[in-house]
N, C-alpha and C positions, 0 to 999 in steps of 0.2 A: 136624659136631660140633666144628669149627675152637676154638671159646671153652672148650667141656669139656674138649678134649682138652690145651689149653694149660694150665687152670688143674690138670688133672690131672697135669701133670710138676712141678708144684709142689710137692717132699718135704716143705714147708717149712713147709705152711699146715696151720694150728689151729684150730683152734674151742673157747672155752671158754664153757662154760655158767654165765654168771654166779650162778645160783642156786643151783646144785652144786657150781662150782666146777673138775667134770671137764673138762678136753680132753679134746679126740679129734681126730684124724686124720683128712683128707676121706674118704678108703677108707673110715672104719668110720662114716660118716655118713649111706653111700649107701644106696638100699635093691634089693632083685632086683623088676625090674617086668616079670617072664617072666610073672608071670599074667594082665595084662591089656594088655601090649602084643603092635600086630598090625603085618600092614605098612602097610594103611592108616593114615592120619594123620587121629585125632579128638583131638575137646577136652578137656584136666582144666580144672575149675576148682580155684584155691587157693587156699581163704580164707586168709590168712598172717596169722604173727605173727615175730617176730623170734627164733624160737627155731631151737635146732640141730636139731629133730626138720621143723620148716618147711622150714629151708634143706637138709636131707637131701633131701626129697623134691623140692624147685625143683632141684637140681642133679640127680638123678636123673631127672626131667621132662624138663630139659635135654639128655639124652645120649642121650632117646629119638625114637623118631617122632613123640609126642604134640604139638600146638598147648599153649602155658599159656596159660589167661588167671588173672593174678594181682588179686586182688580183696581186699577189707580183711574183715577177720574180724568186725568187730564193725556193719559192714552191717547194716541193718535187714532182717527175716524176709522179709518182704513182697518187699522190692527186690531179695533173693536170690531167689527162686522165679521172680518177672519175668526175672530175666537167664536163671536156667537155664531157661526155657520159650523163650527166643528164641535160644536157642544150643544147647542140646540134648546138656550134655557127657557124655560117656562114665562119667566120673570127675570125683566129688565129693568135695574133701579139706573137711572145715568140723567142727573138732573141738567145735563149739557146739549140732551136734544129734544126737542119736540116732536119728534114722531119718530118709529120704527116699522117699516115692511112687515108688512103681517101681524102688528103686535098692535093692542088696541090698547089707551089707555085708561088706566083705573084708579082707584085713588082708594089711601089707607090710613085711617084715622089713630091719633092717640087722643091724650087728655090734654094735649098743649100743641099737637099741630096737626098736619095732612100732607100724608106724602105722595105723590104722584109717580106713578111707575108704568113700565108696560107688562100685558100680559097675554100669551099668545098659551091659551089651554090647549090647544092639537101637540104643541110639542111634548114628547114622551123620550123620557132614555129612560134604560135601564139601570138604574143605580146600587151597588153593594150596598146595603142597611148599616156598615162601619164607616163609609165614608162622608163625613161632616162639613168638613170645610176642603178647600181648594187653592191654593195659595202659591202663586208663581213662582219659579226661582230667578226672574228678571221681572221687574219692578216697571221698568222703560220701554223693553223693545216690542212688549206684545208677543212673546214668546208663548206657544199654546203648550207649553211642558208645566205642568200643574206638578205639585205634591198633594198625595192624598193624606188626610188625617183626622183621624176620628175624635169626637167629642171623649174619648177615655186619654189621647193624646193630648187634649187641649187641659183636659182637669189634671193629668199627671203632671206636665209641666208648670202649670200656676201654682200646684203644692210643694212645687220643687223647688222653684222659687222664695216663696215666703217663708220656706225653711229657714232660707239663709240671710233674703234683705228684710231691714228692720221696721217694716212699712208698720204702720199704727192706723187707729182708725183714726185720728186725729189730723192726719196728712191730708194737706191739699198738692194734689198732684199735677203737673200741665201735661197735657197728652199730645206731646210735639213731636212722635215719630208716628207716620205716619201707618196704620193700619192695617194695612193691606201688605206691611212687611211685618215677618214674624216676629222682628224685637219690639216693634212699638205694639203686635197683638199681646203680647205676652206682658207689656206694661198695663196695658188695659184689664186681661185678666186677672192678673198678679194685684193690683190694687185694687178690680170690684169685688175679689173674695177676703180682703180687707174691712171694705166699708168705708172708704176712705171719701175724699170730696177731687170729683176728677172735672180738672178743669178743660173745655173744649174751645176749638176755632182759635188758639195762640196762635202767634204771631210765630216766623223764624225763628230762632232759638238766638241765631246770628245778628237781628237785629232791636234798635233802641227800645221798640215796640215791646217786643219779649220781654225786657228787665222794667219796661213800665208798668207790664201784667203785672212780673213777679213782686216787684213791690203791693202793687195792688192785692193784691189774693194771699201773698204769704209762702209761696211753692216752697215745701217741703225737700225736693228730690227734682234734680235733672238727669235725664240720660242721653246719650250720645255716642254718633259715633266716633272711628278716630278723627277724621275731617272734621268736627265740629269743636273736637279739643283743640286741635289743632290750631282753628281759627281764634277760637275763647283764647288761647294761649296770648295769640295777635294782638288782640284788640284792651287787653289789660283787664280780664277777667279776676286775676288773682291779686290784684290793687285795691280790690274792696272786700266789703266783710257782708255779708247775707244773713243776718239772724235767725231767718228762719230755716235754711237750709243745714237739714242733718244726715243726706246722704248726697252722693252723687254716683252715676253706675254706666261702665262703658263696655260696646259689644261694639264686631261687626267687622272686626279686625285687627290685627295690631298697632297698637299705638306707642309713635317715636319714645325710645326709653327717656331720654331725657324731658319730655314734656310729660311723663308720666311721673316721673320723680319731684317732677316740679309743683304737679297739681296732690301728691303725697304730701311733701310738705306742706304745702300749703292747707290742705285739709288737717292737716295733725296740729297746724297751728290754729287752725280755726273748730274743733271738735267736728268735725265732719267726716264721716267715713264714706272709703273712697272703692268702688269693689267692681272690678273685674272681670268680666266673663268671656264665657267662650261657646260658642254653638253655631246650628244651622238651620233652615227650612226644615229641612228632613227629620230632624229631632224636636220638632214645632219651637226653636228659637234656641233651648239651652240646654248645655251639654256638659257644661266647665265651673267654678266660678275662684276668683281666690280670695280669701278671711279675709278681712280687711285689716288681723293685724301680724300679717303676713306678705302684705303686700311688699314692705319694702326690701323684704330677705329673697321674696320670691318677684322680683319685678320684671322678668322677662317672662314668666311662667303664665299656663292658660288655668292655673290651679289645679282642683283635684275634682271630681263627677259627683254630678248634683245627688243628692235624694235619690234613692234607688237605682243611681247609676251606675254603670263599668266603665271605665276604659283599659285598653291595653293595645301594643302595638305589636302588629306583626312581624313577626323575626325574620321573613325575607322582604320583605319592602320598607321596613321601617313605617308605614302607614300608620295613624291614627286609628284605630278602632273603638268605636260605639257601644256598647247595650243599656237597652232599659225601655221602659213602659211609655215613653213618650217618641219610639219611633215611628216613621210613615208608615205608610200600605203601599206602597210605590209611589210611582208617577202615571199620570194622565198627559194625552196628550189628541185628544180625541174622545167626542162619545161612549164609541164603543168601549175605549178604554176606562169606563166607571163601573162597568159590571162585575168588577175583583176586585177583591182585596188581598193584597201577599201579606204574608207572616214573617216580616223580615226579625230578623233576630239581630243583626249585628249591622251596623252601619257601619259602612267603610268611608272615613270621612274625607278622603283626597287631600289632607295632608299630611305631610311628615311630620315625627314626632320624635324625642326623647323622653327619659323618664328620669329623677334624680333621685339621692339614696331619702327623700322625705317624702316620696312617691308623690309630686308634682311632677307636669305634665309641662312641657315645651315643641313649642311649633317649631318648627327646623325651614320649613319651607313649603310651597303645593306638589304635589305630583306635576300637575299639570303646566307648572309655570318652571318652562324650562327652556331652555334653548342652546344647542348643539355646537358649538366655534369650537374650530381646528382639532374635533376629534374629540370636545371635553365637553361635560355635562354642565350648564352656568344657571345657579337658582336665581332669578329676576328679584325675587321677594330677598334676597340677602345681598344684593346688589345698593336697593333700595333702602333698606335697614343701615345697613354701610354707609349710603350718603350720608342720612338724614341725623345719624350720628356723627359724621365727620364733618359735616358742615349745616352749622344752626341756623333756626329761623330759613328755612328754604325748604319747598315741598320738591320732592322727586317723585314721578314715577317712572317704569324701564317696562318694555315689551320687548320683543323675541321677533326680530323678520326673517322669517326662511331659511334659520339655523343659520343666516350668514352674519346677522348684526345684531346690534344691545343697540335700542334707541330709546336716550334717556332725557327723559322732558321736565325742564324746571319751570317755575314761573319766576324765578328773578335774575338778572342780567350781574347782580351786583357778584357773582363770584365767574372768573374768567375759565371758557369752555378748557382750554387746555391744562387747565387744575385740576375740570372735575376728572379727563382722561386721567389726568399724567395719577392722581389718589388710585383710579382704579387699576390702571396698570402697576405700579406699582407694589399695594398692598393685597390689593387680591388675583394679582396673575394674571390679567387678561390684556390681551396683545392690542394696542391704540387703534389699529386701524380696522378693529370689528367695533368699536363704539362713535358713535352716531350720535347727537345734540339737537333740540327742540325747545325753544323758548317759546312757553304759550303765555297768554293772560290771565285764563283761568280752566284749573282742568275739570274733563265734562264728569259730571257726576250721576249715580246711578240715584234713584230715588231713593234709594236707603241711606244716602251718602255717599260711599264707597266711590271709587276710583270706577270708572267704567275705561276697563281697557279695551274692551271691543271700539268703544268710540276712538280710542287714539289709535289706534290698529285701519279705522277706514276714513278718520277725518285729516291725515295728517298724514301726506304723498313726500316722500323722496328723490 
């Protein structure tokens, strides 16, 4: 209980409920789980939300015997019954239904509320005593492919962290990603071993609502992913001045160079540092970050390995390689599959890399995003980078059909289709009549942000 027990000498950490208004105290957050904890080690599931009666019960999960697997609350029915039939949890927190088959409900008290769950004591798995939490690599579709990770993975990484961002106890923080994805846990962690004052139930980041909190409360630090700079970019983010904001920190994927130079400047004109990272599920969120005053020398780069990290790249794949103290135990994808733990040493992180002579780190592209025309290998993800640099203010994304086409989807009409062909054939070589055009209104998004190409892959017929 290494993680609980640290962020619990924490005097210092708050919680205020943006909707109420009330703080409390982590003490009066916790709840007593003497009624249905045993010695043995079974599953809750938590469908979460970012509220303080959520995070009561994840930190009290926490301190227990129980495995968490954290799952998104607004999951479809269906995709919920599938998981908990292949996992078989003891304990179901999902405040969206009133009853469950077989599971009888019970209720869990703190000093400031009562939480209602289900509990069905017959179920039994077999659990490895390393594995902690449980944490999807799809946020949306109900994928039963968990990462496994253990509480020495969750503490290595929050120290890895606070190594490097300049959290205070004095920060009030908004916890606007959402939980149940590794960058917004690793926010959460990374600031309760702070002490810092975390504020719950904000509003979109994107919307009015959000910059009324943040006047209100004072937010210290945003995080974000690129979609969310992107949008901030839009909407005239960097027209105003924030006094209380002293950092800002973006993950989760690459973001357009020039909107990153722009939110650089911008922060060096406003004393705000601006910092970088790079990571995955499987390395419980962070793997990368870059110095904030390096950023502008190194502004395409994923930086250099946290706090007891490696990286290096493989000399016949050029792949990204991993090591360090905050890797998985595998994947889960089933019951049965909880009863090991692997001792992986090196993650191989699926994508492409370079290295430069200051030994920073550069993504080159995915393994897996690739697609096959006229005989030649074409990385989607520098297709993409390419537009989004050649033509401003316009989101792109590109998918791969059946190695015969690049179909590339914008949301705005204001630049004409046979441009974007004529740039790409042109500058990077590829013959017009494998590129394909999609104007959508908005593209579908994965719950961590992220672009979900699987959606444009089955939503969107030719």
């Amino acid at each position: 209980m290494l993680l609980f027990n640290e962020i619990e000498k924490q005097t210092s950490l708050n919680f205020i409920d943006a909707t109420t208004n009330v703080k409390y105290q982590f003490h009066e957050i916790l709840f007593d789980l003497s009624i249905v904890e045993k010695e043995d080690k079974q599953v809750v599931f938590l469908y979460s939300s970012n509220t303080v009666n959520v995070l009561g019960a994840y930190f009290s999960f926490l301190k227990s015997n129980f495995t968490i697997a954290l799952l998104n609350e607004e999951l479809d029915l269906n995709l919920k019954i599938d998981l908990e039939k292949r996992y078989c949890p003891s304990v179901i927190i999902d405040k969206t239904r009133n009853e469950i088959n077989t599971y009888r409900i019970v209720s869990l008290t703190s000093k400031v509320d009562i939480l209602h769950f289900f509990y069905n004591k017959n179920n039994k798995v077999n659990v490895h005593s390393k594995i902690k939490l449980l944490l999807s690599t799809s946020g949306t579709t109900g994928s039963p492919k968990f990462v496994k990770l253990s509480e020495d993975n969750l503490y290595q990484n929050a120290i890895s962290i606070i190594s490097y961002l300049p959290i205070q106890e004095e920060d009030v923080v908004p916890l606007n990603l959402p939980i149940f994805y590794s960058y917004g846990l690793s926010i959460l962690h990374s600031n309760a071993l702070k002490g810092v004052t975390i504020v719950c139930n904000v509003d979109d980041v994107l919307s009015k609502a959000f910059w009324n909190q943040f006047d209100k409360y004072g937010f210290t630090s945003i995080a974000g992913v690129p979609f969310v700079y992107e949008m901030l970019d839009r909407i005239g983010f960097r027209k105003k001045h924030y006094k209380t904001l002293r950092y800002v920190s973006q993950a989760g994927g690459n973001l357009n160079e020039k909107i990153k130079l722009n939110f650089l400047d911008y922060c060096e004109s406003n004393n705000i540092k601006f910092y970088v990272m790079y990571g995955q599920t499987e390395a419980t969120a962070r793997i990368s970050y870059v110095p904030f005053n390096e950023l502008e020398k190194k502004i395409l780069s994923i930086g250099k390995p946290i706090l007891n990290g490696k990286l290096f790249i493989d000399e016949n794949t050029n792949e990204l390689v991993y090591e360090g103290p905050n890797i998985f135990g595998g994947y889960a994808d089933g019951k049965d599959s909880l009863s090991n733990w692997e001792n992986i040493k090196k993650l191989f992180t699926g994508d492409l890399a370079k290295k430069d002579e200051d030994g920073f780190y550069f993504i080159t592209g995915r393994m897996k995003r690739f697609v096959k025309v006229f005989g030649n290998r074409v990385n989607l993800d520098e297709i993409e980078t390419f537009l989004k640099g050649k033509i401003e203010d316009v989101n792109f994304a590109c998918i791969g059909i059946k190695d015969k086409y690049i179909i590339v989807f914008s949301d705005s009409n204001a630049i004409p289709i046979e441009y974007i062909k004529s740039v790409i054939t042109k500058e990077l070589k590829i013959h017009s009549s494998v590129i394909k055009y999609k104007l959508i209104n908005d593209f579908p998004l994965t719950s961590n942000g992220k672009i979900n190409y699987k959606a444009l892959e089955i939503s969107y017929e030719f």
